[in-house]
N, C-alpha and C positions, 0 to 999 in steps of 0.2 A: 486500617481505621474504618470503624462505621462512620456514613454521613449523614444526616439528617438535614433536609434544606423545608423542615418547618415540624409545628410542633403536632401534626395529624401522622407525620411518619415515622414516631418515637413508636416503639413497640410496647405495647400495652403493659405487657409481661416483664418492661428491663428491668435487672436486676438492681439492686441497691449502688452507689457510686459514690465517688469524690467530685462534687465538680468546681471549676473554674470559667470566670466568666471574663468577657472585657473586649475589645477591639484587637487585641494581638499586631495591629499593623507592622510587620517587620521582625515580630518575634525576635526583639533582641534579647540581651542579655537579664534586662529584670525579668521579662517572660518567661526566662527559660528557668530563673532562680520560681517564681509561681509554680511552674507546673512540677518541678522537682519537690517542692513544698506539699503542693498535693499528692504527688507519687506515697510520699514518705510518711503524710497521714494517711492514705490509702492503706499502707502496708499497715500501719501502728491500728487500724479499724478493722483489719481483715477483711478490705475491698476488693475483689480485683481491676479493679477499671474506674481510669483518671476521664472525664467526660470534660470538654469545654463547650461553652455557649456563647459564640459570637454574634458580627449580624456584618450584613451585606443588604444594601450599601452602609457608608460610615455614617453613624445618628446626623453627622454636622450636614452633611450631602442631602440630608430630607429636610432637618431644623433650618440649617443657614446655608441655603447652595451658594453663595456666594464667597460665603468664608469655609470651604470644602475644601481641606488639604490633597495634593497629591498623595496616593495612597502608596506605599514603601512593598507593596505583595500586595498582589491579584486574591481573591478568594482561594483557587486550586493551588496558589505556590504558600499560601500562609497555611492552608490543612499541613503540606507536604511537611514544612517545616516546624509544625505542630506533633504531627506524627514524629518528627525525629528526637523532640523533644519530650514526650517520652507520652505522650496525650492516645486515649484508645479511642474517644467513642466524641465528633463532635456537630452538634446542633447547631446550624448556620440559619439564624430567625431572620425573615426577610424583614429589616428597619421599615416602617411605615408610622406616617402620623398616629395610628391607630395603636402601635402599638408602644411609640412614645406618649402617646394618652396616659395607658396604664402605669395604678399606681406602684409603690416598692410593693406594698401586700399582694397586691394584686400578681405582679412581676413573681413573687415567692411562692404565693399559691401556685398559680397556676404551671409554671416552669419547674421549680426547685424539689416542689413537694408531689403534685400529680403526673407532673410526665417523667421527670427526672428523679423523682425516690433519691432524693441528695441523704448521702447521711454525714456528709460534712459538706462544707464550701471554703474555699482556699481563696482569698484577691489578695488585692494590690492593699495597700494600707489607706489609702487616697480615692479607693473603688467608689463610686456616687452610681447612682442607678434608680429608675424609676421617672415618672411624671417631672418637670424641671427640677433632676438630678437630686431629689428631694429622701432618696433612702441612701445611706451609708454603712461602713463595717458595723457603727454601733446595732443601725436598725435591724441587719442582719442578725446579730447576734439575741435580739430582740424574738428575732422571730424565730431564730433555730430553737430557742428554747422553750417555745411554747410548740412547735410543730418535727421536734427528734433531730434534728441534726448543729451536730458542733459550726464553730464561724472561726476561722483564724484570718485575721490582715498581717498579710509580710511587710516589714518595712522593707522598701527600697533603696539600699545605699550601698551604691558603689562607690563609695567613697569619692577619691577625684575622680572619676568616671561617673558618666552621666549617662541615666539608664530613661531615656523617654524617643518616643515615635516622633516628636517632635525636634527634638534635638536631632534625632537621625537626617530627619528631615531637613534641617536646618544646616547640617554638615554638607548633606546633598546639594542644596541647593545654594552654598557657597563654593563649591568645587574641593570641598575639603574631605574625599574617599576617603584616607587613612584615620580622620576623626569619627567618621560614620562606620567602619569597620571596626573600631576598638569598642564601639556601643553597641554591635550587632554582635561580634563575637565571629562575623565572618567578612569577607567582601561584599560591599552594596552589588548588587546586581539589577540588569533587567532583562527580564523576557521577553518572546515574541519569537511569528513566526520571519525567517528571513525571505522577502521581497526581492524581484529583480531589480536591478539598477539602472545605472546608465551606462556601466561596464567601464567606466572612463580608468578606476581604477586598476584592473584586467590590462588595459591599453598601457598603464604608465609600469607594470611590474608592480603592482600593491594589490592583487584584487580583493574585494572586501565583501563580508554581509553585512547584508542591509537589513538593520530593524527596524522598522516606523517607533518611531518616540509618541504613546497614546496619552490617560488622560493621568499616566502614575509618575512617580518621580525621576527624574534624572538633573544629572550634574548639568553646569553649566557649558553654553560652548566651549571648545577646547580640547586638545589630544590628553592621551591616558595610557598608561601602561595598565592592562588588565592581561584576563582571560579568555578564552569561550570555549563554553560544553555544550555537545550537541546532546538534546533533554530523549532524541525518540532512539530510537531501537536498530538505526541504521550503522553502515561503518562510524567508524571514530566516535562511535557513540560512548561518553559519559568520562570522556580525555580531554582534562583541562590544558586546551593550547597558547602556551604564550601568546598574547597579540596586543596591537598597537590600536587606540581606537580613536576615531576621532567622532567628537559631537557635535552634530547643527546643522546648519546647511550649504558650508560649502560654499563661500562666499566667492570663490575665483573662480565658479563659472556663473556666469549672467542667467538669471531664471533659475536659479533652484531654491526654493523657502519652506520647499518639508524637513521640520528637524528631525534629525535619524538619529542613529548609532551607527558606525561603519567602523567592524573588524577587523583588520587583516590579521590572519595568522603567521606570524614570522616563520619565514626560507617553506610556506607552505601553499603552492597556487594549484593543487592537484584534488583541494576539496571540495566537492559539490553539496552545496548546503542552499538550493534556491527550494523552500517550500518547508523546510526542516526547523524543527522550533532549537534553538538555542538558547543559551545564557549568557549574557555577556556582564562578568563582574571585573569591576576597579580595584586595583590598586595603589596605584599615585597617581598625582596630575602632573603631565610632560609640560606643559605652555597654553595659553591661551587660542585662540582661534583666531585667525590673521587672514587680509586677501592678499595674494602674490600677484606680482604683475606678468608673470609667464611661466610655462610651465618650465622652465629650466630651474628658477626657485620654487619652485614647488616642488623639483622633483629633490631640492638638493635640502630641502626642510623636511620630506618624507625620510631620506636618507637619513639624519639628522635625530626626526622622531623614534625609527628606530631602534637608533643604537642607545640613545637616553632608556627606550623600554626595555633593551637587554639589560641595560645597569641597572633597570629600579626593579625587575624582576630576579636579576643573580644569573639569567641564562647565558 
């Protein structure tokens, strides 16, 4: 995938395209119905190349930093999963008041038509864009007609399934993985690189990675049957390992209030993963997050977490 991270490093020369615009946060499942939609006009215009236009940070994080959602993917893991979804070429506009200034014409000239040579545009059916959200599919359609390119809005209906970043989000942040995985079309995940610890779990037979929990989404405290894939290029690289995870901080020892992610890989303490970027995705939620009053229950709840992760995983 070409990247573009502003509109001075569009090449003067690109050729004609499809493109699609919007926040993509989480590329779930309506996203992926969008860009499949533009593929398919693509093909039906004799384009070769589907282009998407995002922005980094989220409009809401410059407009309202206070009502600034957790975001569901980092910029380089929403390209990654943009590329898989079937997108060649995409333009990451840095969000600024400046350029939520500008109007939808303005937005269309200068994006759609001079740097990007759209000759169709593919959105959401609900797509708003422009100076206070004030251009819609209609106005696009408005404007493809006077400046060459066709306009289509997909409606989004997943039927009983519900296709919005928001709702993923809201699954997440009720501890509800398996609803936020049936919106995304995969397991929620999150990234990062893994941190040393305090080794305690090493010491008890559990040893775990450590991810720092930043400023994107995650599940509630509590343990989890999930995964982890190591993302770089070292051993065991890109082997999704059963694992048991627990989230927070770890309330049964005194002093610890960084909330993390902490992996173990089940029947596996031979992995060296301190500095190595991993993924760790959910697949159910085991129990809540609880303080033990020693470690003999705690070790007989980790045992406990376990084998609940074999049964919700099949292994």
């Amino acid at each position: 995938m070409r990247v573009w991270r502003a509109l001075e490093e569009v090449p003067g020369d690109l050729a004609p395209s499809v493109v699609t615009i919007g926040n993509f946060d989480g590329v779930h499942l309506g996203h992926r119905v969008v860009v499949r939609r533009a593929r398919e006009v693509a093909s039906r215009c004799g384009v070769e190349r589907v282009t998407v236009v995002t922005f980094d940070p989220h409009p809401i994080a410059v407009l309202r930093p206070d009502h600034a959602p957790p975001t569901l993917s980092a910029i380089p893991d929403r390209l990654e999963l943009l590329a898989d979804a079937g997108v060649d070429d995409a333009l990451v506009l840095p969000f600024d008041r400046e350029l939520a200034s500008w109007s939808p014409q303005r937005f269309v000239e200068r994006i759609l038509v001079e740097s990007l040579h759209a000759r169709a545009v593919v959105v959401g059916a609900n797509f708003r864009f422009g100076n206070r959200a004030a251009g819609d599919v209609a106005f696009l359609r408005e404007a493809g007609a006077d400046h060459g390119f066709d306009v289509e809005g997909v409606e989004l209906d997943g039927g009983p399934q519900v296709w919005s970043s928001t709702y993923v989000r809201q699954c997440v942040a009720a501890g509800d993985v398996a609803g936020a995985a049936e919106a995304l079309g995969r397991p929620f995940a999150v990234r990062g690189t893994v941190v040393s610890g305090d080794r305690r779990g090493r010491e008890l037979g559990y040893p775990t990675a450590n991810v720092p929990i930043g400023t994107g989404a995650a599940p509630p405290d509590g343990v989890y049957a999930g995964r982890l894939r190591v993302l770089d290029d070292g051993p065991d690289a890109g082997v999704p390992h059963p694992a048991a995870i627990s989230v927070g901080s770890n309330p049964t020892f005194a002093g610890e209030r960084e909330r993390r992610v902490e992996a173990y890989v089940l029947d596996r303490d031979d992995l060296e993963l301190y500095g190595r970027e991993v993924e760790v995705s959910f697949t159910a939620h085991v129990r809540g997050m609880t303080r033990f009053d020693g470690i003999d229950e705690l070790l007989e709840a980790m045992a406990s977490d376990v084998a609940a992760t074999r049964r919700a995983l099949g292994t």
